[in-house]
TORVODREN-472708 format. One line per 4 residues: their letters; for each residue x negated, y, z negated of N, C-alpha, C. Coordinates in pm, whole numbers. Each point is the difference from the previous one (the first is absolute). Layout:
BEGIN
a> X Y Z X Y Z X Y Z; ... .
# end
This chain:
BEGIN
xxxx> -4620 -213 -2266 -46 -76 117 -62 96 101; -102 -39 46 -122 73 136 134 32 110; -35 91 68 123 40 118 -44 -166 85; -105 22 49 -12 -119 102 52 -149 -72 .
xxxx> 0 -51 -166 62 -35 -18 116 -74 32; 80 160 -29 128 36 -32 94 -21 164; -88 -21 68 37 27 180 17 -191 11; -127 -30 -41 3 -135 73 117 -82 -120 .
xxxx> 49 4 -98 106 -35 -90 111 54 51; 41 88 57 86 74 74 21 -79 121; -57 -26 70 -5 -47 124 54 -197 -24; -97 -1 -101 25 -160 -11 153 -50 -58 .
xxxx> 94 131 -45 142 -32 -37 60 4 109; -76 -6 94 87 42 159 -41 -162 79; -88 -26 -72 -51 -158 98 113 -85 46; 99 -34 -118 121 -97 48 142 66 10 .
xxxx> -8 100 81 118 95 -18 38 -33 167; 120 -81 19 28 -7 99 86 83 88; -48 36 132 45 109 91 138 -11 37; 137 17 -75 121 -23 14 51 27 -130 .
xxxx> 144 94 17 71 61 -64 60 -98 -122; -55 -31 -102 35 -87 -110 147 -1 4; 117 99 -3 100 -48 49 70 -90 91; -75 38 138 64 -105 145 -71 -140 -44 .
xxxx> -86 -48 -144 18 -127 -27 38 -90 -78; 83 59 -18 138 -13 -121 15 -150 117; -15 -130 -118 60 -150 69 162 64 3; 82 82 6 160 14 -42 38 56 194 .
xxxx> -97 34 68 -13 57 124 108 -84 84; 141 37 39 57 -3 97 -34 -121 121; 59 -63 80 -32 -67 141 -7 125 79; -45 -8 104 31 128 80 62 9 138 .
xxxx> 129 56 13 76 -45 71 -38 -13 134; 93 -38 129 -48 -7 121 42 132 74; -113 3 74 25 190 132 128 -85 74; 18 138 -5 125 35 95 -44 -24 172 .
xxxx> 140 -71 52 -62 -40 139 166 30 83; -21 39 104 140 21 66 34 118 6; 107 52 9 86 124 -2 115 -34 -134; -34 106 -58 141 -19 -110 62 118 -36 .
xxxx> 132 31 -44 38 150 -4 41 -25 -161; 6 163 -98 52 -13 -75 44 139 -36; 59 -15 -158 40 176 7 -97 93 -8; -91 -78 -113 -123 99 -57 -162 -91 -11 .
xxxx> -54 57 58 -154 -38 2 -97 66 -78; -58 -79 -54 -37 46 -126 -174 3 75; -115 66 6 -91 -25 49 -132 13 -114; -95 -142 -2 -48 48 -133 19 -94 -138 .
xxxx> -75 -86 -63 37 -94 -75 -61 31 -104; -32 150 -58 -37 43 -156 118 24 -46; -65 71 -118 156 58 -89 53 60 34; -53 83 106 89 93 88 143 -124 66 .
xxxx> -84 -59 109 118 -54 83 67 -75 -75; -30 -99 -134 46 -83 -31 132 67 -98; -46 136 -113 115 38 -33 99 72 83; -52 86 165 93 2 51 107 -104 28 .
xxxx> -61 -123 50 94 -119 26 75 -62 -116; -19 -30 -91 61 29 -105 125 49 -59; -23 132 -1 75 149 -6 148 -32 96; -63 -43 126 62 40 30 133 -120 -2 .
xxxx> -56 -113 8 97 -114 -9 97 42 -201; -49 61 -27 67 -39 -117 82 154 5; -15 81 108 100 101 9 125 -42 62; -65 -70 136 104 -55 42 19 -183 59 .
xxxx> 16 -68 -73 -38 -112 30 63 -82 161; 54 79 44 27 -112 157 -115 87 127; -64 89 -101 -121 40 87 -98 -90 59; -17 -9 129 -109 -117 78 -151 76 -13 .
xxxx> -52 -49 -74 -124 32 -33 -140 -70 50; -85 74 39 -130 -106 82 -127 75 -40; -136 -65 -64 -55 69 -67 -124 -42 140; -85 33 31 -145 -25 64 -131 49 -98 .
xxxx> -58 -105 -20 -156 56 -70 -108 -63 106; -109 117 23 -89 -54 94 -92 -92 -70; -45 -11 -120 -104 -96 -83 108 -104 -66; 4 62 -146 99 -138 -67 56 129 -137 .
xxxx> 112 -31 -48 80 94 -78 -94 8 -100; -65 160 -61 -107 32 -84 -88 -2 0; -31 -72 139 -171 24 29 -79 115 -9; 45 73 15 -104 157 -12 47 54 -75 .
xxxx> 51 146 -24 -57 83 -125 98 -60 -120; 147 -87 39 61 -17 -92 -55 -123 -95; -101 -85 76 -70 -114 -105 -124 40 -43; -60 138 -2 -140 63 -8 6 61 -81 .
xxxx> 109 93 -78 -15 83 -86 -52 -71 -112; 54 124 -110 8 8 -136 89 -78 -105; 92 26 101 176 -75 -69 29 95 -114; -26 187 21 69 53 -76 86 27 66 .
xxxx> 146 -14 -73 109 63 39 71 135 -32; -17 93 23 27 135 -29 115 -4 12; 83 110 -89 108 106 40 -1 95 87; -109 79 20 -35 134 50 32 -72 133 .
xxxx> 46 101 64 17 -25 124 -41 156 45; -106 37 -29 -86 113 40 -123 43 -39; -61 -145 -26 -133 -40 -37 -49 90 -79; 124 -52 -150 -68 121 -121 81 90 7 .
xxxx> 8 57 -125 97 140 -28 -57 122 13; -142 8 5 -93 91 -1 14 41 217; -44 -97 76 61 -7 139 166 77 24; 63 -93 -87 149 13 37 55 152 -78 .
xxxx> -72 125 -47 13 95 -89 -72 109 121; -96 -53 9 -70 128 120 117 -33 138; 43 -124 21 35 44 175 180 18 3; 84 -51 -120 124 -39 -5 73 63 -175 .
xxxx> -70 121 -10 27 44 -154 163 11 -24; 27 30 144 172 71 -52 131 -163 -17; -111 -102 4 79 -141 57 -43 -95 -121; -142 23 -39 -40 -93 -99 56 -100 -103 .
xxxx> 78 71 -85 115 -60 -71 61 -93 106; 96 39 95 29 -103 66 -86 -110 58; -85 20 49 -114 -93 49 -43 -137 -103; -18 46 -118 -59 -26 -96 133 -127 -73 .
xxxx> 84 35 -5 113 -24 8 68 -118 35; -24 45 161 -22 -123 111 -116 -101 1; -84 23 -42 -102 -104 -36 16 -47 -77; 66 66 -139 39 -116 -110 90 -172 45 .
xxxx> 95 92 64 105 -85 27 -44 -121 89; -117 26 89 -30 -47 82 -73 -147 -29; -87 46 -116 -102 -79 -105 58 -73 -58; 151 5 -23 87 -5 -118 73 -122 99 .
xxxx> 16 -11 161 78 -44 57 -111 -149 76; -104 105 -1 -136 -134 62 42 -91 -127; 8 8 -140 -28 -87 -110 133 -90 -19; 108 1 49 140 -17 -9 -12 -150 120 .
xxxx> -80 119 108 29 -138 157 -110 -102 -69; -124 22 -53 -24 -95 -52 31 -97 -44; 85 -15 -99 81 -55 -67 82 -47 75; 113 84 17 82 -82 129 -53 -139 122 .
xxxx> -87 30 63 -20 -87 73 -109 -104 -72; -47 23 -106 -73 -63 -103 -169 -35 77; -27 114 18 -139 43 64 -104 9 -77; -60 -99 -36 -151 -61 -72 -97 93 59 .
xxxx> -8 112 -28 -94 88 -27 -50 71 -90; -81 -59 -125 -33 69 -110 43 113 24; 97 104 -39 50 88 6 38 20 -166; -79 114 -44 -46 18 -134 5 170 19 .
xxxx> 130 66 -109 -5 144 17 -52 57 -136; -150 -20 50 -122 53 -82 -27 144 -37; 32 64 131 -34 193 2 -123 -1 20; -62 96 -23 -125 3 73 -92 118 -78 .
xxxx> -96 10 -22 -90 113 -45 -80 91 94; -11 112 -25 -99 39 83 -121 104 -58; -86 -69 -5 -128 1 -52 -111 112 33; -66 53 -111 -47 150 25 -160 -78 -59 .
xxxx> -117 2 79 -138 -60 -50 -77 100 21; 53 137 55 -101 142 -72 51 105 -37; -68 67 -42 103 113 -109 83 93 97; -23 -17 131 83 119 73 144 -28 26 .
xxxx> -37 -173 16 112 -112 51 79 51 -150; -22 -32 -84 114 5 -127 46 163 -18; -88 112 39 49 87 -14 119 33 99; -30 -40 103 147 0 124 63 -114 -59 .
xxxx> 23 -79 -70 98 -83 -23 55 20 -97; -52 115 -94 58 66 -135 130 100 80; -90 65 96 104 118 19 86 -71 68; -30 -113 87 140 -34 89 89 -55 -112 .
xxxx> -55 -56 -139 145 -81 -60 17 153 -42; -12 114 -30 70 74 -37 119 78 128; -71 41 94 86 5 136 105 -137 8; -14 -105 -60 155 -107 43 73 19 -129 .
xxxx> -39 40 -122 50 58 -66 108 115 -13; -104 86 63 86 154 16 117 -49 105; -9 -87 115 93 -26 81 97 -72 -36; -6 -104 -121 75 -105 -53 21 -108 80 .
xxxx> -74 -38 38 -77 -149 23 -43 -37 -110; 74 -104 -86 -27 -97 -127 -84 -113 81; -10 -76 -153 -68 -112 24 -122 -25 22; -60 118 32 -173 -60 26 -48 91 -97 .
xxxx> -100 -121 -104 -59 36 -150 -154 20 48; -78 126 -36 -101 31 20 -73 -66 -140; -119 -98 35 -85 -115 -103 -129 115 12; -28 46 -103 -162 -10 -24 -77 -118 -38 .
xxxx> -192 19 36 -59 -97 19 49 -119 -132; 45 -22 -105 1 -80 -86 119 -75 74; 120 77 -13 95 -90 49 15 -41 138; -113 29 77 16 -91 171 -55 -107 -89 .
xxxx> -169 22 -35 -66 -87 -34 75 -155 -72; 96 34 -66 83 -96 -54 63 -77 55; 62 75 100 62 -115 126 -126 -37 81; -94 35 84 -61 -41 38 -132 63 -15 .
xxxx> -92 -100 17 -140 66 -118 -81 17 141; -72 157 59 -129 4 34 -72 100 -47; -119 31 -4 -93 110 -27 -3 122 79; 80 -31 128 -33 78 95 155 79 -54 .
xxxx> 96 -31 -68 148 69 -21 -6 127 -56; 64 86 20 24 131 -68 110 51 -91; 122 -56 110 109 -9 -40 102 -42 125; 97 4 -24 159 42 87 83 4 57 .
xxxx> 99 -38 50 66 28 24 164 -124 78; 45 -40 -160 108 -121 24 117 -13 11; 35 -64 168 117 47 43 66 -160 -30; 87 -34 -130 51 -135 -43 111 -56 104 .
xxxx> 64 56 65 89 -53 93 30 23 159; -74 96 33 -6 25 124 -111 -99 90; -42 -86 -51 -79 -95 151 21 -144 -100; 22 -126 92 -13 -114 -12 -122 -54 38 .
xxxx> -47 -117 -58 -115 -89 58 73 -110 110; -37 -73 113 57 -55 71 -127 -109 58; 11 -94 22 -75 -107 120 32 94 141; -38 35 72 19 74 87 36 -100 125 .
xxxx> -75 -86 40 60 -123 109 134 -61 -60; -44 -82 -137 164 -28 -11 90 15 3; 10 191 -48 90 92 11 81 -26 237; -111 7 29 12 3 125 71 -106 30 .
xxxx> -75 -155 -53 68 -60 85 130 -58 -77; 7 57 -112 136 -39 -55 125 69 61; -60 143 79 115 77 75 29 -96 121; -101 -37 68 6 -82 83 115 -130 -17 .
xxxx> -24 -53 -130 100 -85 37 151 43 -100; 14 109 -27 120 72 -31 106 40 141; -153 28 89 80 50 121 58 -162 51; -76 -70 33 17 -125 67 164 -27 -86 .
xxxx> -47 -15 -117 174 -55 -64 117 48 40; -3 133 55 137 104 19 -23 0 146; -93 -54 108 50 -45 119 -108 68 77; -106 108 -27 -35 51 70 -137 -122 111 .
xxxx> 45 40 116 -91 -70 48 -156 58 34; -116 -100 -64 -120 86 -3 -128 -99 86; -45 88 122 -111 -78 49 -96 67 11; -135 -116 -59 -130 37 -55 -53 17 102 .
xxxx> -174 26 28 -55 -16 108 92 95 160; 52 64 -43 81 41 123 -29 179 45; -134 52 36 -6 123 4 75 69 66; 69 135 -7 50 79 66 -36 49 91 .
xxxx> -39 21 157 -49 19 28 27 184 114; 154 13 -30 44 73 69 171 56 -6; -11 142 8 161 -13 9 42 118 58; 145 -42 83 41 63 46 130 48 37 .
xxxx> 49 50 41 166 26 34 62 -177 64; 93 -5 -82 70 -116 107 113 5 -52; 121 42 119 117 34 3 55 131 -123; 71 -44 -112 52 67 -92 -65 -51 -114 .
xxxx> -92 -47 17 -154 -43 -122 -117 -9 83; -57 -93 -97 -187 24 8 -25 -150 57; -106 -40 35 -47 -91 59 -152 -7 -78; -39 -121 1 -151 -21 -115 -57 -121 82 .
xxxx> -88 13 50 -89 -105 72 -102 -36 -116; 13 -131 -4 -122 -74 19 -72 -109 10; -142 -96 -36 -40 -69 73 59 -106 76; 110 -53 -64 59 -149 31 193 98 27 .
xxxx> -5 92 14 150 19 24 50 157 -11; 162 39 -31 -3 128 -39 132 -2 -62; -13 112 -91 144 19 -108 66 129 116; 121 -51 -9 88 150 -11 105 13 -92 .
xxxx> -33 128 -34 65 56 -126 85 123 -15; 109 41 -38 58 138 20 -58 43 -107; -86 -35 -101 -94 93 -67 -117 -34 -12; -64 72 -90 -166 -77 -23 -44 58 -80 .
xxxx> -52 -31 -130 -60 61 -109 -116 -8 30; -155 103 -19 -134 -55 14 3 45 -166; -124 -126 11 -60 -18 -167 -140 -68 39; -42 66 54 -133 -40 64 -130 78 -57 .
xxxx> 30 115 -52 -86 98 -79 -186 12 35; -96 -43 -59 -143 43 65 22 -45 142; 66 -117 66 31 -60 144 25 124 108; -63 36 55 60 115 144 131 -34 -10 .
xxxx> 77 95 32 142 -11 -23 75 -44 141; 78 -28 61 94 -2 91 63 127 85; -15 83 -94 26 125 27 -115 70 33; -12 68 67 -219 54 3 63 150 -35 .
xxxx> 74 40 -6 -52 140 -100 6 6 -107; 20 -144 -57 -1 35 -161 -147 -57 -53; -54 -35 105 -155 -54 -15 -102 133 -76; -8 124 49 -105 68 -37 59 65 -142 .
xxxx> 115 -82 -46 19 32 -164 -73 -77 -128; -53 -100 89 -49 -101 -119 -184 -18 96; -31 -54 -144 -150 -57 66 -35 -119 -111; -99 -78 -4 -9 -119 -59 -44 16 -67 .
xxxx> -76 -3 -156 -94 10 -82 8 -145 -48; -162 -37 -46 -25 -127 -33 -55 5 -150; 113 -147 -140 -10 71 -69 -49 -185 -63; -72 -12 -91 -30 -70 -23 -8 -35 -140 .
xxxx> -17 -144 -38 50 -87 -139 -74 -101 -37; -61 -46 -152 -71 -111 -18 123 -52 -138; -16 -143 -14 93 -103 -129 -170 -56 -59; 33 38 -96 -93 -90 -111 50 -152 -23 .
xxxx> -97 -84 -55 74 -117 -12 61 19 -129; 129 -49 -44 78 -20 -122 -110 30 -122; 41 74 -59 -41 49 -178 51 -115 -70; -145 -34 -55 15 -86 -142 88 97 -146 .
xxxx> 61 -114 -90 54 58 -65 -100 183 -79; -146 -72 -8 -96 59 -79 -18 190 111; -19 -58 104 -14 96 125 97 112 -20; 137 -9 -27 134 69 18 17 60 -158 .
xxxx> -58 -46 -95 26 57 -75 -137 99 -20; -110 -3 53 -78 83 -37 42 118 128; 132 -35 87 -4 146 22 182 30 -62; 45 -77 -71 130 20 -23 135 -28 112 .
xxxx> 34 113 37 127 1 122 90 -109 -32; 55 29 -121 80 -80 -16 170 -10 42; 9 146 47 119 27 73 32 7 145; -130 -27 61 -5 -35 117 18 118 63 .
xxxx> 6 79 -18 -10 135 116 -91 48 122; 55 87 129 -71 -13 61 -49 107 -22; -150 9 48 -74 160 -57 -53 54 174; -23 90 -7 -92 67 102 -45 118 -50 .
xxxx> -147 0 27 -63 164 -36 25 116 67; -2 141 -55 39 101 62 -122 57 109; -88 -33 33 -88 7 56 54 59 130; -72 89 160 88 -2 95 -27 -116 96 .
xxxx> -114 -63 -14 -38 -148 64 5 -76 -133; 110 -89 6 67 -49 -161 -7 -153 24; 8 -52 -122 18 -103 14 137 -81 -86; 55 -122 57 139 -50 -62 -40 -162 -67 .
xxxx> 62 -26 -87 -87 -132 -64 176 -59 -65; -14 -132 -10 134 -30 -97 -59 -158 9; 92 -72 -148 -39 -112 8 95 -119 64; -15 -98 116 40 -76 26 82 -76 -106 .
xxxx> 145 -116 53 11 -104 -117 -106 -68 -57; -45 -43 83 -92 -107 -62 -149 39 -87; -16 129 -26 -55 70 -51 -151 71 42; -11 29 120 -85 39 124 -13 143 -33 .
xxxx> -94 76 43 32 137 12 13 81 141; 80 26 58 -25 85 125 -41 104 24; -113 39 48 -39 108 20 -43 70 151; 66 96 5 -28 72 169 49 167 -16 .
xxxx> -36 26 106 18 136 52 -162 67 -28; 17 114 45 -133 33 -42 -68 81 151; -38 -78 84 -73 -8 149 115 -11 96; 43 107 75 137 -15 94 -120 39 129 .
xxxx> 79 -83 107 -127 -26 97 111 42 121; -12 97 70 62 22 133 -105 -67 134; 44 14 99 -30 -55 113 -3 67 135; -95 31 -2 -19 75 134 141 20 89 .
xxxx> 57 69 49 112 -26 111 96 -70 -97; 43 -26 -137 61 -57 -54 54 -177 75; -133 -39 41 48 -117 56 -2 -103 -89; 52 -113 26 23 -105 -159 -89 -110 48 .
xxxx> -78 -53 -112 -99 -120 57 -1 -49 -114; 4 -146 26 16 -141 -68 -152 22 -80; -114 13 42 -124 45 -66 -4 116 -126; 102 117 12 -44 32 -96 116 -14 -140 .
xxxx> 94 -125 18 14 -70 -94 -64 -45 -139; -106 22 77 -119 -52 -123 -143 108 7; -52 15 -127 -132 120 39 -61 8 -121; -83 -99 -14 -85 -71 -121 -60 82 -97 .
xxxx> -38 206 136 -48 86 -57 119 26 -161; 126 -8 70 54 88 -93 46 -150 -111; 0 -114 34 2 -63 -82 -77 18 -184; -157 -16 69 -76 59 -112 42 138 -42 .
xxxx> 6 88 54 59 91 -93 89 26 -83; 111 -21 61 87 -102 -85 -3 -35 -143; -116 -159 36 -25 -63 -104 -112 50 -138; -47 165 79 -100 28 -84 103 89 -105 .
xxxx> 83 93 51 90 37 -50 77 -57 -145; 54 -99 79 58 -114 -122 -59 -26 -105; -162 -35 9 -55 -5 -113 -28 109 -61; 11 78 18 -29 167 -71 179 47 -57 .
xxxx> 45 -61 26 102 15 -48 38 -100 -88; -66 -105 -4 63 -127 -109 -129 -72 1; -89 101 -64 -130 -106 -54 -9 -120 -47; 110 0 -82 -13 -117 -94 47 -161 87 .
xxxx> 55 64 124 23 -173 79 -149 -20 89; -90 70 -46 -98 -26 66 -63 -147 -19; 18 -72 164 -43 -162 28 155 -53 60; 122 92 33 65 11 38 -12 -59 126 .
xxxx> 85 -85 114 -58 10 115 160 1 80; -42 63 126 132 44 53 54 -137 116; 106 -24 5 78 -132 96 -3 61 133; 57 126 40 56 46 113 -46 129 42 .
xxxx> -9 36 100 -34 142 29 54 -4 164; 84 95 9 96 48 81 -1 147 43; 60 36 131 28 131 36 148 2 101; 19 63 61 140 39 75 -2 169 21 .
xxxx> 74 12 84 52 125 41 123 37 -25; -23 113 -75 128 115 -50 39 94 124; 113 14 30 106 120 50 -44 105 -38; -75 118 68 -3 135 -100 2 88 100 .
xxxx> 130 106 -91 77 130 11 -67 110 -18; -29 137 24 -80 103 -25 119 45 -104; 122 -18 -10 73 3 -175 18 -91 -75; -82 -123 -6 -40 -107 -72 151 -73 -54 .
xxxx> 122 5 66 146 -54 -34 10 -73 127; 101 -38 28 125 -64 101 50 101 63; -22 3 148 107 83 62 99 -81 79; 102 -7 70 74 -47 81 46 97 123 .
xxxx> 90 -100 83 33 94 118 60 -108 93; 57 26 79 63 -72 119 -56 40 153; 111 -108 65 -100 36 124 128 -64 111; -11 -1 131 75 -57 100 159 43 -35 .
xxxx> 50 121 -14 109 47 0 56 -79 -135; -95 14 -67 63 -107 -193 -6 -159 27; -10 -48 89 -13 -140 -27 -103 -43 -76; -88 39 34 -165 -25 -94 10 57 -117 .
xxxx> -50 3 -123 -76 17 -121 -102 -16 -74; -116 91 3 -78 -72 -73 -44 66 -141; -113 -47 -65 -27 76 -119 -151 -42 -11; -38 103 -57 -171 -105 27 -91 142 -89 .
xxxx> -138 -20 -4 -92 45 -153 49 49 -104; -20 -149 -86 24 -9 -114 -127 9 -100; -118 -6 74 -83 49 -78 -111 -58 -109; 32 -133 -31 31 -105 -35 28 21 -174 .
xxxx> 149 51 35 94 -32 -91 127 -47 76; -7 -151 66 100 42 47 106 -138 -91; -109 -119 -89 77 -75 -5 116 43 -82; 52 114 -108 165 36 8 59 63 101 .
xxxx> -48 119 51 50 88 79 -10 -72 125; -22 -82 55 49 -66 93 159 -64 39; 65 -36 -121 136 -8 -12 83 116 9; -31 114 -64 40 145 24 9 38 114 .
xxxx> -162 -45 151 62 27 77 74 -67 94; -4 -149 -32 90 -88 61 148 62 36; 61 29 -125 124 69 -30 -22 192 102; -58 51 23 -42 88 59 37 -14 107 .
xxxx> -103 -85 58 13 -55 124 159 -90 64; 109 -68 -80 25 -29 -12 173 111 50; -37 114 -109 84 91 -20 -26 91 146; -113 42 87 -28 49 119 96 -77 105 .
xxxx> -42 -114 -32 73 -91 144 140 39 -28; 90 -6 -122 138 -14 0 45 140 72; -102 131 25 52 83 -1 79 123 -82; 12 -90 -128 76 55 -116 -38 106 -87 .
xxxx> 4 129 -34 -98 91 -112 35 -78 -99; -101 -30 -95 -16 -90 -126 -108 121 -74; 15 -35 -124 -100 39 -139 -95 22 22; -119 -63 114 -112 -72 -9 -7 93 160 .
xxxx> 54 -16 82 -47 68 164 76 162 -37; 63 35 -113 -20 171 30 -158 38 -90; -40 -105 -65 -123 70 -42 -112 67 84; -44 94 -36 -60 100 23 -185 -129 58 .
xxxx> -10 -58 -108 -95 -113 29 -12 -84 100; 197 -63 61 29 -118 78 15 152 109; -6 110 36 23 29 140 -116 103 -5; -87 -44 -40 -160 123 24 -56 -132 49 .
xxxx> -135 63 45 -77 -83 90 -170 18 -99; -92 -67 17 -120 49 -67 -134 103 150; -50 88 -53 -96 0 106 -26 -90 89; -31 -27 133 -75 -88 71 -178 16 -11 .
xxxx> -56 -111 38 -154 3 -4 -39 23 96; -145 98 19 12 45 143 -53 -132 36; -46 11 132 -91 -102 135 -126 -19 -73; -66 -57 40 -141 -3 -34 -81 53 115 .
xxxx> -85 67 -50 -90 -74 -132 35 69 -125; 87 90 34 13 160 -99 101 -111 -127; 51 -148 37 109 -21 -132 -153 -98 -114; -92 -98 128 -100 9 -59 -139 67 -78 .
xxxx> -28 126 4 -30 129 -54 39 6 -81; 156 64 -3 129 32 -109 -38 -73 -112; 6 -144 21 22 -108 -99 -134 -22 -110; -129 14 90 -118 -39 -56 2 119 -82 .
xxxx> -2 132 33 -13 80 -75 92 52 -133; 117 -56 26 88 -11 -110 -61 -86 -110; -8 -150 45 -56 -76 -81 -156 24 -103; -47 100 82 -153 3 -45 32 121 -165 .
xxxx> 174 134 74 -42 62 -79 43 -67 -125; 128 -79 3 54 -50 -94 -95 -50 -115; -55 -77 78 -168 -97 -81 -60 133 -88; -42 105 85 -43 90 -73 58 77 -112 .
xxxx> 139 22 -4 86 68 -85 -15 -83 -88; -12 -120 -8 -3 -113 -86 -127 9 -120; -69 71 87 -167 12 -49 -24 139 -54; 115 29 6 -49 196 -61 131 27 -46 .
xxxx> 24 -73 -94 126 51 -115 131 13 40; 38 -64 120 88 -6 85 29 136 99; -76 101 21 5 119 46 5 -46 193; 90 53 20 52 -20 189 -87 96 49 .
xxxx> -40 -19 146 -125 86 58 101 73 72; -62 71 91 107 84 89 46 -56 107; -6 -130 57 8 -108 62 160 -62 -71; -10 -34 -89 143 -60 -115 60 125 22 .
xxxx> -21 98 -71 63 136 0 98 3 104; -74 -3 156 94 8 96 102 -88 33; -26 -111 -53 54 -125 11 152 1 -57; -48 50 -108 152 86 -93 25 82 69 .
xxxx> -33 65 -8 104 97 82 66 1 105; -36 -80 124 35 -67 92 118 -101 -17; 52 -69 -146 53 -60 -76 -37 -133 9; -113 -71 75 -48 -120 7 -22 -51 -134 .
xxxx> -48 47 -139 19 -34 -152 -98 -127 -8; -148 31 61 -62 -141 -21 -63 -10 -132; 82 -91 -62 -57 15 -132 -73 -114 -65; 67 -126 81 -49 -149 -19 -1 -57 69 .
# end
């Protein structure tokens, strides 16, 4: 096909692709409760209606159940990054072992460990509260489409090797191709039990009404707007009233925090997603995936793809879009540029669904850390807790830091707060314009390393060494 073609066929799979997160329109969507109005006190305030706040609230009722629990979400439970993703659910709770090896080597095993259990415990509450979220523990591949990509993914399965990290089987091109068929594959790299597939809203709002069952009280529409000392707790204003609380969890994450010095730890990146309409039987088998796994390429501007129930393909990542001043705008939700790219992508990667046309095309903003994990920390003489860039891995490790957070407030040394991980902090980003600079030029070299055999300029170089580790 002619490029110009190949552009306007490209473009025309984008014609009926409607601007909203194919998840948040799941007919299964929740009522949405009423804002909070009045003054009300409780023990613990949960701030924040993603997976963050919701498995804090959670957590915590089922630690201790005569706990008075009160949740506030300023939109509606999962509206942002927790109904936007991917719906992979990781173990890693250090975005990757390759991450979690450069910054936490002497801990790893344990870490690693703790994420099992963690993955192991998301799949259990499932069940328990009987939470209708395709929740399918698929594992995941990770995919090498030029020869440099497979040569670093040769030596890393030999490095998890030498370390004894089982379980992840290095596929050359025949055997990816088998599970899932593209031209663009090389080979590599399948991790069978460490990530689940998930509905990512349902997941959400099934916590939602897990919490509701065990008492926690949760109001939608109710932004935070402020907090401060009141008496021997915290005080939380907002529009229609105010909580007081002798604690307060934040789970508010890309959101400016409550706390303002934990603000210049995170900044927003905007990460974006298109759903194909449902694969005919004929469609799915000319690319196979019959085990349903989720894949992402090793690329350092990468992309993540997995197939919906209903047999859709998701595809995003790729184009991470920061924002001047890291300010958040409802506009760049959506950005048609990177849509098509996107969609040009997709077809170069799965020729054969070509006439394909996509339902949805979506974006949101990710939490991001200059150590690409979860940090935590407290605040107001320990009453406060929060935890926040996750990076966007957060839908497992979000429960990890529920319990984190959870374990800060009690005061108590636990497993999880002597880690070396739960009491380090990540770099801060400077001011701008120097964090806008920073960022563009990171991104540009990455693109480029991408383009020259994966080789880091002296720009990355420093980046490492500095221990920032921008690798994806």
């Amino acid at each position: 096909m002619a490029p110009a073609a190949m552009t306007r066929a490209v473009a025309a799979s984008l014609a009926d692709a409607r601007p909203v997160s194919f998840w948040l329109e799941d007919p299964g969507k929740p009522a949405v409760l009423p804002a909070l109005t009045g003054d009300h006190s409780c023990d613990l305030l949960v701030v924040g209606g993603g997976y963050s706040g919701l498995w804090t609230a959670l957590r915590a009722k089922e630690r201790e159940p005569r706990l008075d629990v009160v949740l506030v979400e300023g939109h509606e439970v999962g509206w942002a990054a927790s109904g936007r993703n991917g719906g992979f659910c990781a173990a890693s709770l250090t975005h990757g072992l390759p991450n979690g090896i450069e910054r936490w080597p002497d801990e790893i095993q344990q870490l690693e460990a703790l994420g099992q259990r963690n993955l192991d415990a998301i799949e259990a509450s499932v069940a328990r509260y009987g939470i209708d979220c395709d929740f399918e523990r698929t594992g995941e591949i990770d995919v090498a489409t030029r020869p440099h990509q497979l040569d670093e993914l040769r030596a890393w399965h030999r490095e998890l090797t030498d370390r004894g990290f089982g379980g992840i089987e290095l596929l050359d091109r025949d055997a990816l191709r088998a599970e899932v068929d593209s031209p663009t594959f090389l080979g590599g790299l399948h991790d069978r039990r460490g990530v689940a597939m998930v509905h990512p809203a349902k997941l959400a709002w099934g916590l939602k009404r897990a919490c509701l069952g065990l008492g926690v009280r949760i109001h939608e529409r109710t932004r935070a707007l402020d907090l401060v000392r009141s008496g021997a707790g915290m005080a939380v204003r907002t529009p229609y009233g105010r909580v007081f609380a002798r604690q307060v969890a934040l789970g508010t994450n890309v959101f400016p925090s409550l706390v303002r010095r934990v603000r210049p730890y995170t900044v927003p990146v905007y990460d974006y997603a298109l759903t194909t309409e449902p694969l005919t039987d004929e469609q799915l088998a000319s690319v196979g995936w019959r085990h349903r796994q989720g894949l992402g390429d090793s690329a350092n501007q990468f992309h993540y793809f997995r197939l919906t129930a209903d047999r859709r393909i998701l595809w995003g990542g790729y184009d991470a879009i920061y924002p001047y001043g890291g300010r958040l705008s409802a506009e760049l939700d959506h950005r048609p540029d990177t849509y098509l790219t996107l969609a040009e992508h997709f077809f170069r990667c799965f020729p054969q669904l070509e006439g394909v046309r996509f339902s949805h095309a979506w974006g949101g903003a990710i939490d991001t850390c200059s150590r690409f994990s979860a940090f935590f920390g407290t605040a107001h003489g320990g009453r406060v807790a929060y935890a926040a860039g996750y990076t966007g891995l957060g839908v497992g490790a979000t429960r990890f830091g529920a319990d984190v957070m959870l374990d800060l407030l009690s005061g108590v040394r636990t497993e999880r707060t002597a880690l070396a991980m739960v009491r380090s902090k990540p770099l801060p980003f400077p001011p701008e314009p120097f964090a806008w600079a920073g960022i563009g030029l990171t991104k540009w070299s990455l693109a480029r390393a991408d383009e020259r055999g994966g080789r880091r300029n002296l720009w990355l170089k420093s980046m490492d060494r500095l221990g920032l580790g921008f690798d994806s």
